[in-house]
Residue frames as qw, qx, qy, qz and C-alpha x, y, z in Angstrom:
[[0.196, -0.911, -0.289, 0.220, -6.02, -5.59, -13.29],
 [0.353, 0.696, -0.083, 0.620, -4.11, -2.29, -14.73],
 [0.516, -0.666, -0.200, 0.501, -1.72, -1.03, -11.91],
 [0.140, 0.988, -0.043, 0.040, -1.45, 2.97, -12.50],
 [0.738, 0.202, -0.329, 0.554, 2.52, 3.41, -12.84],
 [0.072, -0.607, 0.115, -0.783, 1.87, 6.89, -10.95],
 [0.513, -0.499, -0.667, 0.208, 1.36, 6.89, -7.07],
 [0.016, 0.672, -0.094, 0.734, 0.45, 10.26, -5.97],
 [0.489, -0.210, -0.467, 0.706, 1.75, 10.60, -2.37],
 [0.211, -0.929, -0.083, -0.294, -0.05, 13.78, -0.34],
 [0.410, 0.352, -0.554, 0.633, 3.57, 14.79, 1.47],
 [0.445, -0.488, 0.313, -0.682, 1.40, 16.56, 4.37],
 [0.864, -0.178, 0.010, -0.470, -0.42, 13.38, 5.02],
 [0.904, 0.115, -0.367, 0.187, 2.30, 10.60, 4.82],
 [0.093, 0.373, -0.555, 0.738, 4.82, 13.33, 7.34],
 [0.549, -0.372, 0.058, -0.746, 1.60, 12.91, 9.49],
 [0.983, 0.057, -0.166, 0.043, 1.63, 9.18, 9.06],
 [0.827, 0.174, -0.456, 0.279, 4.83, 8.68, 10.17],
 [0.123, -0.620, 0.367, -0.683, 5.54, 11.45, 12.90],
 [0.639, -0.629, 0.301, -0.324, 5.27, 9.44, 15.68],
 [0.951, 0.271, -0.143, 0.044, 7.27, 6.49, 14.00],
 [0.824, -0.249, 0.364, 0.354, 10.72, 5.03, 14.53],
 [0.114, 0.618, -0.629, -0.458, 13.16, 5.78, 11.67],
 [0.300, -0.277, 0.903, 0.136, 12.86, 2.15, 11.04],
 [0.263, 0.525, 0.554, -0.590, 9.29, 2.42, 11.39],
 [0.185, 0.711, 0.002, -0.678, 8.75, 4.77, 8.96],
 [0.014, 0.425, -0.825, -0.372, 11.24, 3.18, 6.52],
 [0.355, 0.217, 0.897, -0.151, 8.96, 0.02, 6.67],
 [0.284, 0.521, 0.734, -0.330, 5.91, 1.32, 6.16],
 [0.025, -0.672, 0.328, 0.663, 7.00, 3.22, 3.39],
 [0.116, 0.218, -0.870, -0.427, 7.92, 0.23, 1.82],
 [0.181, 0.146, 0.958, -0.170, 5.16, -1.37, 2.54],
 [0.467, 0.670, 0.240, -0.525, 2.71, 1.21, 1.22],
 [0.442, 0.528, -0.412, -0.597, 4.47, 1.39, -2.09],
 [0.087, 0.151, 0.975, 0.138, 4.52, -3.18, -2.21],
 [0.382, 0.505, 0.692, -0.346, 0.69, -2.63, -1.68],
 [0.351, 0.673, -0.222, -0.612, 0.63, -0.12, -4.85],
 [0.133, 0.425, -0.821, -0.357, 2.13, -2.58, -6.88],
 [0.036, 0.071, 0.989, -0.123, 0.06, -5.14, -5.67],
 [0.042, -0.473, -0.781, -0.406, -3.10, -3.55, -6.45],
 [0.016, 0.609, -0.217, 0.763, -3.40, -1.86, -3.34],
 [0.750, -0.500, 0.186, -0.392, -3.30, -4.55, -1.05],
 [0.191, 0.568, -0.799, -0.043, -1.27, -7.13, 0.43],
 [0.822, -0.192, -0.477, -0.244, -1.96, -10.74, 1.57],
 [0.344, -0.791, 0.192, -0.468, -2.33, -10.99, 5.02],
 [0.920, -0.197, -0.211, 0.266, 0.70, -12.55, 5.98],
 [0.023, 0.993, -0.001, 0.117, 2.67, -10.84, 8.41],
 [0.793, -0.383, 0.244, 0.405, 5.89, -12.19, 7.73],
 [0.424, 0.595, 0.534, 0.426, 5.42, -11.20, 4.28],
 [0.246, -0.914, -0.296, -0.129, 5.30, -7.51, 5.72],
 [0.673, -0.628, 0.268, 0.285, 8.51, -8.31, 7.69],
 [0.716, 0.061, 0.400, 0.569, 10.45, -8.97, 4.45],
 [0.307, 0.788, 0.325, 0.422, 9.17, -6.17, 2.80],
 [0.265, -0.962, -0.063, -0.014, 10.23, -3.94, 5.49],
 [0.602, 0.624, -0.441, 0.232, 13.61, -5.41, 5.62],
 [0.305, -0.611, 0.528, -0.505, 13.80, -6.04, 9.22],
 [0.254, 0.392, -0.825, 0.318, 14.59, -8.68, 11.11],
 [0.502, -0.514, -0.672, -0.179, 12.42, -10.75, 13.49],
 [0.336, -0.444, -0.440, 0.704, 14.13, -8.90, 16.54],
 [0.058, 0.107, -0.062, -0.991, 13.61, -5.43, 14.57],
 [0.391, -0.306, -0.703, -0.510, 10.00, -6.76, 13.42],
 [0.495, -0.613, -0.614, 0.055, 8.76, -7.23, 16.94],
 [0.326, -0.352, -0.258, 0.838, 10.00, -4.08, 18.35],
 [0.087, 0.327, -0.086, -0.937, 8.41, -2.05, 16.01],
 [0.069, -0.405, -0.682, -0.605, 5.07, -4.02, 13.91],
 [0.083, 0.585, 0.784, -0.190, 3.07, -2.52, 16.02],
 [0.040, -0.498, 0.129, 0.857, 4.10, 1.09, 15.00],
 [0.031, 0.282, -0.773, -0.567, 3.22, -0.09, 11.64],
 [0.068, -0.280, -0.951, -0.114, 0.71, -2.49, 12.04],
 [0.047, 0.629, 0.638, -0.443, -1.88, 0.10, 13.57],
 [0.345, 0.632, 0.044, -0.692, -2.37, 2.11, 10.89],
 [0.278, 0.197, -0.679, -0.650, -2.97, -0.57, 8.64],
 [0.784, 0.021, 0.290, -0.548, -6.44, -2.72, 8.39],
 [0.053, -0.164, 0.958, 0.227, -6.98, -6.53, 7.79],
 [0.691, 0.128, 0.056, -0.709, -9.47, -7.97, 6.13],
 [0.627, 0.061, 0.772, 0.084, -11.38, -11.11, 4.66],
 [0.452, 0.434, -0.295, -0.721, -11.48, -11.72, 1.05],
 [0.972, 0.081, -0.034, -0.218, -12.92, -14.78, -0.99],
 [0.786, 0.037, -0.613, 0.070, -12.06, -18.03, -0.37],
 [0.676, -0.720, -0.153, 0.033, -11.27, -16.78, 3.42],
 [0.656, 0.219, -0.026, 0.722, -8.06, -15.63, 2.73],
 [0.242, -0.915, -0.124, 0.297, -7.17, -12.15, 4.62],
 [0.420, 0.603, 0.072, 0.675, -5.40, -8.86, 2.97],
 [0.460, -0.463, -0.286, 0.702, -3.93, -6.23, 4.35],
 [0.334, 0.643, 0.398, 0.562, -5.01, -2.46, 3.55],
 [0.326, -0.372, -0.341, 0.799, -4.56, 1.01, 3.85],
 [0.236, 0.660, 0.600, -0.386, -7.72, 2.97, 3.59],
 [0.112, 0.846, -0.009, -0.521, -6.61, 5.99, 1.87],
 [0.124, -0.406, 0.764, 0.485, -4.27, 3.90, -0.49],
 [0.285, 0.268, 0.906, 0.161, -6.51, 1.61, -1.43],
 [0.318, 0.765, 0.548, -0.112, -9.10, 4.38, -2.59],
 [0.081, 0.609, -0.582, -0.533, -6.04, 6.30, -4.27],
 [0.170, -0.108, 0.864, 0.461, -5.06, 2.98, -5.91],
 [0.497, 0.442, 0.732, 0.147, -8.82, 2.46, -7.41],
 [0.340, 0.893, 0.082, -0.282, -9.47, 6.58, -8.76],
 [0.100, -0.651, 0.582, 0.477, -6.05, 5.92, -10.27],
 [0.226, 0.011, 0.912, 0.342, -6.70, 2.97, -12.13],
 [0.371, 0.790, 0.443, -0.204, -10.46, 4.31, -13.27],
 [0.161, 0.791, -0.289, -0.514, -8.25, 7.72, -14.27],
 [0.078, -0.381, 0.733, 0.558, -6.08, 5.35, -16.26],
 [0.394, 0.240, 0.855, 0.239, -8.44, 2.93, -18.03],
 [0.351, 0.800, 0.301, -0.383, -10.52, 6.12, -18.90],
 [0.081, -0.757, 0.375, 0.529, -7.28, 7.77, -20.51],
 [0.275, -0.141, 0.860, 0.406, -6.28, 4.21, -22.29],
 [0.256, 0.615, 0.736, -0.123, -9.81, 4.32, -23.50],
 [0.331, 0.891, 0.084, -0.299, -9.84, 8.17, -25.00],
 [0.334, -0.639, 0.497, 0.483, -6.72, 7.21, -26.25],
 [0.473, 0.132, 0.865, 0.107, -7.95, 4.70, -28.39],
 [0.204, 0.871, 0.356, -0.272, -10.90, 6.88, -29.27],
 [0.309, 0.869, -0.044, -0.384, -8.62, 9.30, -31.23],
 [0.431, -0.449, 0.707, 0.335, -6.55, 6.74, -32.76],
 [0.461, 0.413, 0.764, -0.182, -9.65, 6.02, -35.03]]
């Protein structure tokens, strides 16, 4: 799969997203949106995995996944394995990666 190198961030919407957040909070879930970019736009739903990414501790982890956890979704994916997503990322991350494979694609095109 082609991960876009670009991650276009709406500022309004991500201040929105976090306004009600911790500092720590925030910090997390920050990181945790851009791991999921990287990752396709999703993670694998292990939420320790989550914990590292944030950088926090198990004491700082339970004080504050739920801040964090509730504005992300879990699903099932094949083989019964569960992911973690965030709606709005995850349908960034696919119009980005269409945008690019088009581009790599006209690119080609006028290399001919």
């Amino acid at each position: 799969m082609t991960t876009p190198k670009i991650m276009p961030v709406n500022v309004l919407d991500m201040i929105e997203d976090v306004s009600t957040m911790t500092t720590l909070a925030s910090g997390g879930y920050i990181r945790i949106k851009l791991s999921m970019w990287c990752q396709g736009g999703r993670l694998i739903g292990d939420e320790d995995l989550l914990r590292r990414i944030t950088r926090m501790d198990r004491r700082q982890w339970k004080a504050e996944r739920h801040l964090i956890l509730e504005r992300l979704t879990k699903h099932e994916a094949d083989g019964g394995r569960s992911i973690w997503k965030q709606e709005a990322l995850s349908k960034n991350f696919e119009k980005a990666r269409l945008r690019s494979l088009q581009n790599a694609k006209n690119a080609r095109g006028k290399r001919l």
